[in-house]
N, C-alpha and C positions, 0 to 999 in steps of 0.2 A: 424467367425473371429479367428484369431490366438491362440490356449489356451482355445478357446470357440466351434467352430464350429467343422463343422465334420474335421476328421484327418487321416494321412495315413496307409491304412490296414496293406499291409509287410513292411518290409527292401528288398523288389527287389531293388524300384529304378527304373525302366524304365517306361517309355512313352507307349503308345499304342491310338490306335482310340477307348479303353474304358480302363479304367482303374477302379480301387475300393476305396472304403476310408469307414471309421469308424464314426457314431455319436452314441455314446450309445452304445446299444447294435446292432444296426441297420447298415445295411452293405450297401452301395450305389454306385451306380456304376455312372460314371462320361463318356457322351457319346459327342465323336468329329462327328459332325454332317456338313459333307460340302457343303451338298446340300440344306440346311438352315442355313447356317453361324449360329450354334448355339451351345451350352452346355450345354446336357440335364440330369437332375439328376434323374438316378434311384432308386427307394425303393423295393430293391431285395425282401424283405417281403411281403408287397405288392405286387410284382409284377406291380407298374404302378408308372408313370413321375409323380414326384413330382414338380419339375421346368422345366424353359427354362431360360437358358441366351444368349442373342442375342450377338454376339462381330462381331470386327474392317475385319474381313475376313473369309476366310474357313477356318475352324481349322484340321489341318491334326493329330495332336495329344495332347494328355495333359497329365500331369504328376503332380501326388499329391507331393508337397516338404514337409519335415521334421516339421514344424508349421502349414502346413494343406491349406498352399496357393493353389493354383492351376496355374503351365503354360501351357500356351496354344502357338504352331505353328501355325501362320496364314499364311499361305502359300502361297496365293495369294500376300498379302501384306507383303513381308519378313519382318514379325516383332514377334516378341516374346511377349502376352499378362500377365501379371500376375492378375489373380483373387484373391478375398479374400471372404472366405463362411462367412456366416452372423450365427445367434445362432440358428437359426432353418432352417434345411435341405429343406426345401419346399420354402425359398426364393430366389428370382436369386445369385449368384455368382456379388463382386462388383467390377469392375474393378478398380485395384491401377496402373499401367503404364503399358509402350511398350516400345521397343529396337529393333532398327531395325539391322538386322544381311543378310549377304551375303545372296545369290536368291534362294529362295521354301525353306525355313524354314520346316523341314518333323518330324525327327526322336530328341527324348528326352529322357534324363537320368541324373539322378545326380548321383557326384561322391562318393567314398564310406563316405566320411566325411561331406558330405551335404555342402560342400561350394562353391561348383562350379552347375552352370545345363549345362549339354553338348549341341548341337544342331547341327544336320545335317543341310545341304544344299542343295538340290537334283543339279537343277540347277545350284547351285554355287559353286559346287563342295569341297565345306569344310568342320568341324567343327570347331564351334567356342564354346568356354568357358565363360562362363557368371559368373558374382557371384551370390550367390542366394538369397543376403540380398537386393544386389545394383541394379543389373542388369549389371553391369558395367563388360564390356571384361578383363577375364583375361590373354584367349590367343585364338590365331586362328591358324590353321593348313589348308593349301591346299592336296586335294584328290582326287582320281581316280574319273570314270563318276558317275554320281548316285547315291552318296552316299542314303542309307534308315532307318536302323535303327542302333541304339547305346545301346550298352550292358557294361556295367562296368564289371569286372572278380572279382573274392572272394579277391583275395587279395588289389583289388582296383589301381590297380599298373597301369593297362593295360584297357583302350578303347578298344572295338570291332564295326568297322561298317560295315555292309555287303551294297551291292551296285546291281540296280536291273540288270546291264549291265556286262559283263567280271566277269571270273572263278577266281577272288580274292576277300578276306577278307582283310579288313585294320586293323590293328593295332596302336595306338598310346600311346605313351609314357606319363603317368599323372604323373609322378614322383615329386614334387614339388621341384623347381627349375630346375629344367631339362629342356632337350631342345626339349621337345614332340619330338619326333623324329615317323617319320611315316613309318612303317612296313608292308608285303606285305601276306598275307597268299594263295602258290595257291589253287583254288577250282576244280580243273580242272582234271577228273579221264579219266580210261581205260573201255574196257567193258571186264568182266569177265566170258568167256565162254571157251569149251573145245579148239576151236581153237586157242584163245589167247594162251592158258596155250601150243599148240605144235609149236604158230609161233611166234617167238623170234621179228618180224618185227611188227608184227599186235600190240603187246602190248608197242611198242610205239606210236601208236596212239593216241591223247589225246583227250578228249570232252570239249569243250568248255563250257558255262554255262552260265544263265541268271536268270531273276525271284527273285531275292537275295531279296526281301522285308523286309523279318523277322529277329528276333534272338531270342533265348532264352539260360537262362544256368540252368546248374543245380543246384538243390536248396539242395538234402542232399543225403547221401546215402554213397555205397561204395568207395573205389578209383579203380576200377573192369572194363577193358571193352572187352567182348568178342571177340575173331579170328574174324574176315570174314568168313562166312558161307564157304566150300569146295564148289569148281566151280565141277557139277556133269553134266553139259548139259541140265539138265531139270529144267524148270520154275517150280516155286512155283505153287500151288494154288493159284486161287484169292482167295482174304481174306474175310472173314466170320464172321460173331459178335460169339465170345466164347460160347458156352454152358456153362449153369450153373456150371454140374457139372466139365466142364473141365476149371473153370475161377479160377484160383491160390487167395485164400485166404487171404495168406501171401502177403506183401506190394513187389514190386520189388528191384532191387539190383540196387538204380540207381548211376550211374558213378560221382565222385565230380570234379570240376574244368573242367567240360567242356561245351562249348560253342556248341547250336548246330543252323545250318544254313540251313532251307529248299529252295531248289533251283530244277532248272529244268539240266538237262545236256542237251547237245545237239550237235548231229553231224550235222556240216554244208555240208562234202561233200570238196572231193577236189576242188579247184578252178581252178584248171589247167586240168581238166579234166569233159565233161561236163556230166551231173548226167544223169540217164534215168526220174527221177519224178522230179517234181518241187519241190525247198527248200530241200535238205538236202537228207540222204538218212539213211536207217534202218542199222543197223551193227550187224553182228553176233546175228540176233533175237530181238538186243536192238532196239525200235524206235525214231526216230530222236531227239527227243525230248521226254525226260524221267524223270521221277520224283526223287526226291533223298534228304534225310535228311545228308548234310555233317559232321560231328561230328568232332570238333576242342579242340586240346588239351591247355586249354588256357596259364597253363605256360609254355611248350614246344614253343607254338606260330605254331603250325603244324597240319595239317589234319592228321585225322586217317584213314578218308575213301580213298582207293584208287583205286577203279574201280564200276560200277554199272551192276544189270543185270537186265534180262527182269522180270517184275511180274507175266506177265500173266495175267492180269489185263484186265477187258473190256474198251474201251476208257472212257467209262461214270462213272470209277470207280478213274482213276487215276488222281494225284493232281496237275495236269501242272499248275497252277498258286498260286503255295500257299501264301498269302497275313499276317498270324499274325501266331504266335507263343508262346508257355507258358507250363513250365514244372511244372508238381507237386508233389510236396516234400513228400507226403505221400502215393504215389503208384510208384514214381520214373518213370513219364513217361511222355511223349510228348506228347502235343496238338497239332494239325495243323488245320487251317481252307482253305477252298479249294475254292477260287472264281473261276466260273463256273461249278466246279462238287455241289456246294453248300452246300458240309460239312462240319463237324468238325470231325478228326479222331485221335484216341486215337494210339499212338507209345510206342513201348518198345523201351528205350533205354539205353540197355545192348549191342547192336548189333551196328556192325560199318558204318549201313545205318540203323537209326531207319523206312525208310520208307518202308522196307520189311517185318518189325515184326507187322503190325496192329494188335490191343487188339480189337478195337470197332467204331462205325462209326455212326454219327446221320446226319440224314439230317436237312438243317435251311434253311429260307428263301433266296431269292438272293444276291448276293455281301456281301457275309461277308467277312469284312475286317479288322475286331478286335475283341479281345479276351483277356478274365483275368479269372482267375482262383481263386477263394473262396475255397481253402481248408477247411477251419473249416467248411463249409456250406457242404461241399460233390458239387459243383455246379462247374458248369463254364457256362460265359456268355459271350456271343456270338451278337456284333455287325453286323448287316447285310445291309451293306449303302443304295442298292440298291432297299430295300421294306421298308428302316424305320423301322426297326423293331429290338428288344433287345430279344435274344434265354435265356433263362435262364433253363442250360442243368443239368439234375439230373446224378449226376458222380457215383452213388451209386452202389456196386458191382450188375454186371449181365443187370444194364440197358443199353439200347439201345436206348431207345423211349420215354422216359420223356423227354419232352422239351418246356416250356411253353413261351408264348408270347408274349411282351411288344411293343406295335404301340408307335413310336413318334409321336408326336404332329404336323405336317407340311402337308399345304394343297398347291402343285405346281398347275402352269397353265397347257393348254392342253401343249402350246408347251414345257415347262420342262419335261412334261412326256411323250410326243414325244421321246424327247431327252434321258432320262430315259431309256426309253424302247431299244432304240438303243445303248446306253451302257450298257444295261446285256445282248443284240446279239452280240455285240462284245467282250464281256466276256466268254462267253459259251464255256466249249471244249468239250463239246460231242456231236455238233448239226452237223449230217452229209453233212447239205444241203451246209455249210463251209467247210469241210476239209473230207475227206475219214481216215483221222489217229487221228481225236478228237481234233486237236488243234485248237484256238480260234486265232481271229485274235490277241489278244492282247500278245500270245505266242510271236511272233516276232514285235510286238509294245507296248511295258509296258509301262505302261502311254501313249499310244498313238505316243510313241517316237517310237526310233529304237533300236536293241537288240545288235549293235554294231556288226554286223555276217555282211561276205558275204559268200554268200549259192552259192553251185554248182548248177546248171540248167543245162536244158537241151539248152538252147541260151546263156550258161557260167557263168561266173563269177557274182552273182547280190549281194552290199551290200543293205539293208535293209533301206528307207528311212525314215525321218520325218511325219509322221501325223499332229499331234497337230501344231494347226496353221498355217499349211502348206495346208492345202487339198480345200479350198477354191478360187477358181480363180487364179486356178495355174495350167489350162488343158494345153495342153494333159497330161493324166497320162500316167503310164509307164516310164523305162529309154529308150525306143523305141519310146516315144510317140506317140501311137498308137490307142490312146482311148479319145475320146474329151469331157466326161460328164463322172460322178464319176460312173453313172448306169450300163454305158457301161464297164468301170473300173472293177469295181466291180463284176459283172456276167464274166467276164473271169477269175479275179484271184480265183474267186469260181471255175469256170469247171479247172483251171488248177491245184489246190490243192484236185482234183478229186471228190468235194463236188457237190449236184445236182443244188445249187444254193437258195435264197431266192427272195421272188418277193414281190410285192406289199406293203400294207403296214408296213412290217417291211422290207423290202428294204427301204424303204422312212426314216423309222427311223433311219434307219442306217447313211445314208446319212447325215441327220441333225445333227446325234452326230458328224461326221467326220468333218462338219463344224465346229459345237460348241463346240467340246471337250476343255477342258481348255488347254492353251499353258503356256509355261512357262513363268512369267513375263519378263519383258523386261525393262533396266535401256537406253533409249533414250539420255543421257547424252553423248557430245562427251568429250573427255580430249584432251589435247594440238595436244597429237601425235595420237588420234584417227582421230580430224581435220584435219590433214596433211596426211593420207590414204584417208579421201574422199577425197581429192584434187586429190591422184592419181588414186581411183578407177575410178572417173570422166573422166580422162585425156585419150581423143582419141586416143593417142599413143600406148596408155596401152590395150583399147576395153574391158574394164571389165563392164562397164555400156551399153554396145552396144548389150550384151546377155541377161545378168541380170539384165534387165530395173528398174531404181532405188533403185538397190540392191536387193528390196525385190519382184520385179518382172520377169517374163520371157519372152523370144523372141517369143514363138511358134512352136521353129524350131530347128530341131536337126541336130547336127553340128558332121563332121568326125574331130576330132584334133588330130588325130594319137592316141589315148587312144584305140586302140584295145588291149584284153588281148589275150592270149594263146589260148583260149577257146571260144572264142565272135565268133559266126554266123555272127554279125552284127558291122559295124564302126562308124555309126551314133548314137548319143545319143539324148536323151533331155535335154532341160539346164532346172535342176534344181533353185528350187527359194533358195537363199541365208539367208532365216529368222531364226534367229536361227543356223546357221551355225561353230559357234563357239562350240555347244555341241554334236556333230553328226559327232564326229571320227568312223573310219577312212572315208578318200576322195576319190572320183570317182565311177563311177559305182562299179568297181571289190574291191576297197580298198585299191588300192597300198599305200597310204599316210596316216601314222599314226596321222600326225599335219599339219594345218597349213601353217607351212613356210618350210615344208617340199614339199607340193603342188607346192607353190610358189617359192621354187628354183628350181623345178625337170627339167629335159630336156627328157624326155621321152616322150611329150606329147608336141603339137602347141596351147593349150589354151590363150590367150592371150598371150602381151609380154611382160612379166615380167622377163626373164633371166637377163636385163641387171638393175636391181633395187638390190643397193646396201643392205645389213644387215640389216641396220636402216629403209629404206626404205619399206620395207618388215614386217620390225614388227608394222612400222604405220598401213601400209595397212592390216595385219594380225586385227591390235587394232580396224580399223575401222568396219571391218567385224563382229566382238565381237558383235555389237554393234546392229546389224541387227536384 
């Protein structure tokens, strides 16, 4: 309880899938567990689960407040839980209320004065401001796609949210009484090699970006941040754990006031031009998809990093899905945890891409997707969702390979860990039998979504569609529709990402998570003017429900509407199912349509007949689509 129970370790302030907190002298680690809707209380000392507390949905994160409460994201059920610890660490956590707040409740942080707790939205695209005594909204801000995690800045002025979709960081305005005003940070680099540096054309190239999961800032150190490495044409070494005697003593020179944001780059490929491999294509050495620590300057409100280059790195080494993030104050360096390659890797960040300076590298069980760091312990612990399992990583100079063990407490049925099992194969980015370049399918489906890319091909223009929720009884697959079972699906998008393929049963697995992967909720509520779009989506005139059998269904049959791009082999498509369609910008095969009602007024295109639907008309039916 308040005053009494355990309390919060630092002054960070941010959220995460574990977090720390204080009773005595006893350090415990607080675990979001969404695969048993649960919050499991570590005894770092121990080493072993002292509680469980079961709550109201999947907790995507939790975050110790200022008297030692505990909130929790329930993601599923967009509601915000607050806990209260009891006077000994080994009893459940007691629930005192919920607040429900905009769709997929994710990422947490309070502000620097503890009066507010922030809250991403994945799904609903927001943050909103909570009080932390009340619960009660202080403010709420509309945001780019996906919002993920929230990072407050030192001087407490400025919100940081990165987002797992598009080459931008968001900024908001905490100013008290001010008008949050929402700021746009780009993420979006060059690739830095000898040819860029002779062809004036090439370096305007930019790379797009994905993966935005994490944030961390920094906690103490210089105001210091090293040039950009000289572009020399030759990749690095792959990186190597320090020798002894070559591992620097002295603590590092880490950079104050900046925010750092691991992300993936990514070259999609011209669109107008069709690619020789499928999805995207390599540039000047760098691979389509490439790892990168952005470093943000956070009172500037500006990236430092401004191009990336190759590692050199074997695919099984590089961090294409980095999921958590955490710096530490007393060696001045980056932590990142790597879903699919399954590590946790130590970054200098003196350099203006911490992810070419690796210090150290430990391997941990599957799916780790959180991470806190115990300074005074010399430790950092390492949530791994996908085995259950709590890393508790010995940080002590020269180690590599201390790392001990903590099982949760949760026993699934066969078919959960069916399912299980096919979401760490769709995690993996170094299983060849998926991709010839190491990337995982969740590279270009994060969360199961779309990465907001259309990628050049070799059959043109293809944007990137929906999974989650979508992939069940919505055959043919393909925008060709060419493939009538997910099996068949599946074994060609393997041979054509040049992978050998997976069979049996972990193909089966697969399959089953693609059914059951979790979708994003869904608010079935129509409003006035969302009612007045299904009246027109209905309307025979119009032929919107004559494809898209009751919105959420499909015809079977693909249709020429004049939507050929530049590039397209092909004129026919497949009609797409409409669920979720409101999150899964841009529209069309190729992407010409940034929004919406931008879709809906184009004339480029014989999709139904909606030219002659006025404004208002447009935004019902836009409203009603929402809704899907």
């Amino acid at each position: 309880m308040p005053g009494v129970g355990a309390v919060r370790y630092s002054e960070l302030r941010q959220g995460g899938s574990v977090v720390l907190a204080r009773h005595g002298g006893t350090t415990l680690a607080y675990v979001a567990d969404e695969d048993s809707r649960a919050i499991h209380t570590i005894d770092l000392a121990k080493k072993e689960q002292i509680a469980r507390t079961s709550v109201g949905g999947a907790p995507a994160q939790v975050l110790v407040l200022s008297d030692g409460r505990v909130a929790v994201s329930l993601r599923d059920n967009n509601q915000i839980e607050i806990l209260e610890p009891g006077i000994e660490p080994s009893a459940p956590l007691t629930s005192l209320c919920k607040r429900v707040v905009p769709d997929e409740p994710i990422g947490l942080a309070a502000t620097a004065d503890d009066k507010n707790v922030l809250v991403t939205s994945g799904w609903g695209k927001a943050l909103t401001a909570l009080n932390a005594e009340t619960l009660a909204p202080s403010f709420g801000v509309d945001l780019p796609r996906e919002p993920r995690a929230v990072v407050v800045d030192d001087s407490g002025e400025r919100a940081f949210v990165s987002h797992a979709v598009g080459a931008k960081l968001s900024v908001i305005d905490l100013t008290e009484g001010g008008a949050h005003e929402v700021r746009s940070v780009d993420t979006s680099v060059t690739t830095a090699t000898p040819f860029v540096a002779r062809n004036g054309n090439s370096a305007e190239i930019r790379r797009s970006a994905s993966q935005g999961f994490a944030l961390a800032k920094s906690v103490e150190g210089t105001d210091t941040l090293s040039e950009q490495p000289p572009v020399t044409g030759k990749a690095p070494a792959a990186p190597k754990a320090p020798s002894p005697e070559k591992t620097p003593k002295a603590p590092l020179a880490a950079p104050k006031g900046r925010i750092f944001l691991p992300m993936v780059t990514v070259s999609p490929g011209d669109p107008n031009v069709r690619s020789q491999a499928y999805y995207g294509e390599s540039r000047d050495g760098v691979a389509k998809e490439a790892p990168m620590v952005n470093v943000i300057d956070a009172a500037a409100e500006r990236s430092m990093t401004r191009s990336v280059m190759s590692l050199g790195t074997p695919v099984t080494a590089e961090c294409l899905l980095p999921r958590a993030a955490a710096a530490r104050g007393s060696s001045g360096t980056l932590f990142v945890t790597c879903l699919g390659a399954d590590s946790l890797v130590e970054l200098d960040t003196r350099g203006s891409d911490p992810i070419r300076l690796e210090r150290r590298r430990w391997s941990v069980p599957a799916g780790p997707t959180g991470l806190a760091i115990d300074d005074a312990g010399s430790q950092a612990v390492v949530w791994s969702q996908y085995e259950g399992t709590v890393s508790v990583v010995d940080l002590s100079e020269n180690s590599t390979t201390g790392v001990e063990l903590v099982a949760v407490s949760y026993e699934p049925t066969a078919e959960v860990t069916q399912i299980a099992w096919g979401r760490q194969l769709f995690h993996t980015t170094d299983d060849l039998r998926i991709a010839n370049d190491g990337v995982a399918c969740a590279s270009c489906h994060p969360d199961g979504r779309d990465d907001s890319i259309t990628w050049s091909t070799p059959e043109g223009p293809r944007q990137t569609i929906m999974l989650a929720g979508r992939s069940a009884n919505t055959a043919p697959y393909g925008w060709q529709g060419k493939h009538g079972d997910l099996k068949a699906y599946l074994g060609n998008t393997f041979s054509r990402l040049g992978g050998s393929g997976i069979k049996g049963a972990e193909l089966e697995a697969m399959i089953k998570y693609l059914e059951k992967m979790p979708a994003p909720p869904r608010n079935g509520e129509l409003s006035e003017v969302a009612a007045q779009g299904k009246d027109l989506f209905h309307d025979t005139t119009l032929g919107c429900a004559g494809c898209h059998v009751a919105g959420s269904g499909v015809d079977k049959v693909t249709h020429d509407v004049g939507s050929k791009a530049i590039a397209d082999l092909e004129q026919k498509f497949d009609t797409p199912s409409l669920l979720f369609v409101k999150g899964t910008a841009p529209y069309f095969h190729d992407g010409r349509y940034k929004t919406l009602d931008d879709m809906l007024a184009a004339k480029d295109n014989e999709m139904g007949h909606t030219l002659h639907l006025t404004a208002r008309q447009r935004t019902a039916l836009g409203a009603y689509l929402g809704t899907l």
